[in-house]
C-alpha positions in Angstrom: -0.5 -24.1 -21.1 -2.5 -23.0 -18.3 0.6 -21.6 -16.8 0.3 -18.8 -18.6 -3.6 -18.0 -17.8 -2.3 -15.2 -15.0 -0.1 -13.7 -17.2 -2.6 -13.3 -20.3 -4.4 -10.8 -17.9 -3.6 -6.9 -18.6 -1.5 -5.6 -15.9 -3.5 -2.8 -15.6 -6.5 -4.6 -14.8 -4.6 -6.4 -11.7 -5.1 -5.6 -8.5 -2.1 -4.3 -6.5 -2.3 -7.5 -4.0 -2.9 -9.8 -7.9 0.2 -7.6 -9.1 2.5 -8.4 -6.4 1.4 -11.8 -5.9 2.7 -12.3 -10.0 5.6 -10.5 -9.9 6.8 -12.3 -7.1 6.2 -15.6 -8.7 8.3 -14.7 -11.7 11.1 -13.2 -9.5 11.3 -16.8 -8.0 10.8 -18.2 -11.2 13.5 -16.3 -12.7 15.9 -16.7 -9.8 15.8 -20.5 -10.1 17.1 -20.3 -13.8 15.7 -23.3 -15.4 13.7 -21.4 -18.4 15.4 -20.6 -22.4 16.7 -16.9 -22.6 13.6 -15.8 -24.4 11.1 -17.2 -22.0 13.2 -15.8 -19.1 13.3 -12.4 -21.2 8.9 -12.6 -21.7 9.0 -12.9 -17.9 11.2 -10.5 -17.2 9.3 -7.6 -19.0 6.2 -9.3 -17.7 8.0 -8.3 -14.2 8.8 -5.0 -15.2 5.5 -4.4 -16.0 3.7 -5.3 -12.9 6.4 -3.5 -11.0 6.0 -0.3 -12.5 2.5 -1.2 -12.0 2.6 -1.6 -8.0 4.2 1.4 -8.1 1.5 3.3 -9.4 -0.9 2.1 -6.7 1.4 2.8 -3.9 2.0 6.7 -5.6 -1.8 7.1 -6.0 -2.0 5.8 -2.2 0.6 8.1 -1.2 -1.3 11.0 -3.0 -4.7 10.5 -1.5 -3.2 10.0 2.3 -1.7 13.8 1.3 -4.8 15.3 -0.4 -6.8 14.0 2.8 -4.0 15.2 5.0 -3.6 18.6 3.2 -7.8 18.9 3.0 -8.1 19.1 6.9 -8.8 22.5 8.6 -5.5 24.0 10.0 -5.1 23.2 13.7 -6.9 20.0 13.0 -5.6 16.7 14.4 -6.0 13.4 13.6 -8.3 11.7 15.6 -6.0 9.9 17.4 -4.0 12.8 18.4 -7.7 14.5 19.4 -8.4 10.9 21.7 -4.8 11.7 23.2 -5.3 15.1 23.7 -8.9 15.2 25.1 -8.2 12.4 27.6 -4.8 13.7 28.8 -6.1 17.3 29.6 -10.1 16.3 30.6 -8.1 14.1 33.5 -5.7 17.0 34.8 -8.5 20.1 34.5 -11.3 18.5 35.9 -12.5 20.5 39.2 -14.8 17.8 40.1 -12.1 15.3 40.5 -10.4 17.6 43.4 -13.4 17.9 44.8 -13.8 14.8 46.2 -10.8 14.2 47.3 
């Protein structure tokens, strides 16, 4: 049964891309409804599984955008807010540019 090679691997050793990529075969699998109730169940909890697994990478991605966020100096931007600020007011205060006009 080399179906079933994917889904002998520990969810918690997948990757979130490997995760989603399973789940979403057993979603279609599930949705065609062509497997015994008790293979449909297996898959089903395997499903839960790596659901509640890609949720726990996208929470621990969610909490290190905030720790970075929360880690910056106050009054610190990001840098594309910096890019947009700095180019918008070096423009507009410029004396040299009046000059030669």
């Amino acid at each position: 049964m080399t179906e079933q090679t994917p889904q002998q691997t520990p969810v918690e050793e997948l990757s979130y891309e490997q995760a989603r990529a399973e789940l979403l075969e057993i979603v279609a699998t599930l949705e065609r409804g062509e497997l015994p109730l008790e293979e449909s169940m297996t898959l089903w909890e395997r499903g839960e599984a790596l659901a509640d697994h890609c949720a726990s990478w996208l929470d621990a991605a969610q909490q290190r955008i905030t720790d970075r966020v929360e880690a910056r100096a106050p009054g610190e931007q990001t840098t594309a807010g910096a890019a947009a600020d700095a180019g918008g007011s070096e423009e507009a205060s410029t004396p040299d540019d009046s000059d030669e006009d």
